[in-house]
C-alpha positions in Angstrom: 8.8 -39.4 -21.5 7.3 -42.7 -22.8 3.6 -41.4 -23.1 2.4 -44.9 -25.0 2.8 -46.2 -21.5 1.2 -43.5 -19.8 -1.9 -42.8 -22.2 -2.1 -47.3 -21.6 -2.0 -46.7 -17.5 -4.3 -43.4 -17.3 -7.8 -43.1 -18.6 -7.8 -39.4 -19.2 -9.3 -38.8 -16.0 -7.4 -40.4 -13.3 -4.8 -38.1 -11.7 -1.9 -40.3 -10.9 0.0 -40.1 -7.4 2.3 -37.0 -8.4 3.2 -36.6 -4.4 4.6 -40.0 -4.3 6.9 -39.6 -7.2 10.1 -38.6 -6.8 12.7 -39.3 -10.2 15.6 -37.9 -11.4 15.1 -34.6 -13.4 15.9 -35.2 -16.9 16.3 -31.5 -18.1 14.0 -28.9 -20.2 10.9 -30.0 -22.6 10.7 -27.9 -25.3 6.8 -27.5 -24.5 4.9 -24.0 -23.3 1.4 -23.8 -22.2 0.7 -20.2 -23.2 -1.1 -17.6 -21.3 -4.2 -18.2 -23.7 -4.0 -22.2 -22.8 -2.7 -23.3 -25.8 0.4 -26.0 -25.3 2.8 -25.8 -27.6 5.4 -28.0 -28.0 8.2 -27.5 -30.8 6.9 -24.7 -32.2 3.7 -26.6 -32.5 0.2 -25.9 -31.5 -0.8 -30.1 -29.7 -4.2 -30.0 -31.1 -4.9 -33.7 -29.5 -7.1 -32.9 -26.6 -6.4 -35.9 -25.6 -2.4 -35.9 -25.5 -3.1 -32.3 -23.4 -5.5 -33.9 -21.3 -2.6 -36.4 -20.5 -0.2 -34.4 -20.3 -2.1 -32.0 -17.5 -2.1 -35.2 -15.4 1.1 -35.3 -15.1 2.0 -31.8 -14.0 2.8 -30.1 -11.0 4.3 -27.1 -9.7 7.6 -27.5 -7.5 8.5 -25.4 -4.5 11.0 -23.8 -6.7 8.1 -21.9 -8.9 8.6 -24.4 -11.7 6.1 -26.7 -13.7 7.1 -30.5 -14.2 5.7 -33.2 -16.3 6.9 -36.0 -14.1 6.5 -39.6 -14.3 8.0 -42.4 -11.7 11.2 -42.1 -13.4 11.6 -38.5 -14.8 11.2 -35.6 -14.5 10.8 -32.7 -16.9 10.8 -28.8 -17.2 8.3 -26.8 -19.3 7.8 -23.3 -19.7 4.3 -21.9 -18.6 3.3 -18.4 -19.5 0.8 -17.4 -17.1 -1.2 -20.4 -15.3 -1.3 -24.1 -16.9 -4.9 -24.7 -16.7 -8.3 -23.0 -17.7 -12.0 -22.7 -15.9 -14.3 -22.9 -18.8 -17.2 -23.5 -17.5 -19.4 -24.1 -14.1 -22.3 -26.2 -13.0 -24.5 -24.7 -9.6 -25.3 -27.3 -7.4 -27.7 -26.2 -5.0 -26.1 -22.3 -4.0 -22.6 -23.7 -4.7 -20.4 -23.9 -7.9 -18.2 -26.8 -9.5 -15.7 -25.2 -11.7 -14.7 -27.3 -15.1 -11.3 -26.7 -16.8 -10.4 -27.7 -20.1 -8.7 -30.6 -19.6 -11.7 -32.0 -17.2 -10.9 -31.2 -13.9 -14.5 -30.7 -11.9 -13.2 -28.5 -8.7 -15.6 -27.1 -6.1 -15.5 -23.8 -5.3 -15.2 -24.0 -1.5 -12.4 -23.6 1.9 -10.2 -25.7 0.4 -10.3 -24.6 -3.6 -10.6 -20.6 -3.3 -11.0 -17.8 -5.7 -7.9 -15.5 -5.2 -7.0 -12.5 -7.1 -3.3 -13.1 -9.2 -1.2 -11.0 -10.8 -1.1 -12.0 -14.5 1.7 -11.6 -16.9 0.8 -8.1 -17.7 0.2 -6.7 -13.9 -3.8 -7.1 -14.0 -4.8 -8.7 -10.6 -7.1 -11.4 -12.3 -9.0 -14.5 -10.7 -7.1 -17.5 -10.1 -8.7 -21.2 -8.9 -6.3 -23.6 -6.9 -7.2 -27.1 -8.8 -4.4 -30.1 -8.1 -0.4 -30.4 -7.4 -0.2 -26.6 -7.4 -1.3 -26.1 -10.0 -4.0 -23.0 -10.4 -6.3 -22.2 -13.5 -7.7 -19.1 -15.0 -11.2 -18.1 -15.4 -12.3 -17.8 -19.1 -13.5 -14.9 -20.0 -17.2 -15.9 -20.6 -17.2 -17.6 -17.5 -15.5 -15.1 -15.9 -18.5 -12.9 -17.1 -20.9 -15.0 -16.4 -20.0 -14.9 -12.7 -19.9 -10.9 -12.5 -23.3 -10.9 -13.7 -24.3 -13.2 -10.8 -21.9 -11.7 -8.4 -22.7 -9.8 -5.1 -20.5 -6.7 -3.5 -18.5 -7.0 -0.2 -16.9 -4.2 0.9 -14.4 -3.1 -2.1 -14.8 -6.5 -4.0 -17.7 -8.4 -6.1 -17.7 -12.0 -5.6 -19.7 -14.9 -5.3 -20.4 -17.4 -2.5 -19.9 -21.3 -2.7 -18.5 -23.8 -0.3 -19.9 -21.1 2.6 -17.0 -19.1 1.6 -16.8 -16.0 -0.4 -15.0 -15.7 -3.4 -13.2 -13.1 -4.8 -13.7 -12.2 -8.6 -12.3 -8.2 -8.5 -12.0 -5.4 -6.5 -13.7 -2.1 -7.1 -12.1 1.0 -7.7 -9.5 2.4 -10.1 -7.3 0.3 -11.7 -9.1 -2.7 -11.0 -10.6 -5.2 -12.9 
């Protein structure tokens, strides 16, 4: 993966046309974004927000389950834990919420990016955000706080409008989060 080239094309922002792309898989990156978000690649903890800013541009999630960092021509494998990204914080506009991940994504929560509840690696149903290319982030804790403190009940679940849709942040009863 040449990513000289890539970090000259993209400005860190700018989400490249993944559905257009198509190249030849290349095989497995030694590279796993862990349940916690931290990528590791090698052994080694990328501390360059900036290369993992990069790096999340260039993801997606396949039909087959799998992530990809893919470029127009290659394709690579990586492992991811849980899910690749991470909501870490949220602005309110007006009665509705934009959702911020780590790597910069600003996602409305509304119809077409919905709170759901996910299983997580251990079996908890936890909150899960759709954000790009399949890809779907976790709620940080404090946000994910944050948003219980402000959240309403509906029959079994607490939750929060946005978007004139209602999203999901638990269910209530035993064994749920």
């Amino acid at each position: 993966m040449k990513l000289d080239t890539l970090f000259q094309q993209l400005d860190g922002q700018t989400v490249p046309p993944l559905e257009r792309w198509d190249p030849p898989f290349c095989g497995d990156m030694d590279l796993v974004i862990t349940a916690s978000g931290d990528w590791v690649h090698e052994g080694t903890s990328i501390r360059r927000p900036a290369l993992v800013n990069l790096l999340s541009r260039v993801m997606r999630r396949e039909a087959d389950g799998d992530y990809y960092l893919v470029t127009p021509g290659e394709k690579l494998r990586i492992g991811v834990e849980d899910l690749p990204l991470i909501v870490i914080d949220a602005d309110q506009v007006a009665a509705d919420w934009i959702a911020v991940t780590a790597c910069g994504d600003r996602v409305p929560l509304d119809a077409a990016h919905r709170l759901s509840l996910l299983a997580a690696p251990d079996g908890d149903l936890l909150p899960a955000l759709p954000i790009r290319h399949g890809l779907q982030a976790r709620l940080h804790r404090n946000l994910f706080y944050r948003w219980v403190e402000l959240a309403e009940q509906r029959d079994d679940e607490i939750g929060l409008w946005s978007g004139s849709v209602w999203h999901c942040l638990g269910r209530l009863g035993a064994g749920s989060p």
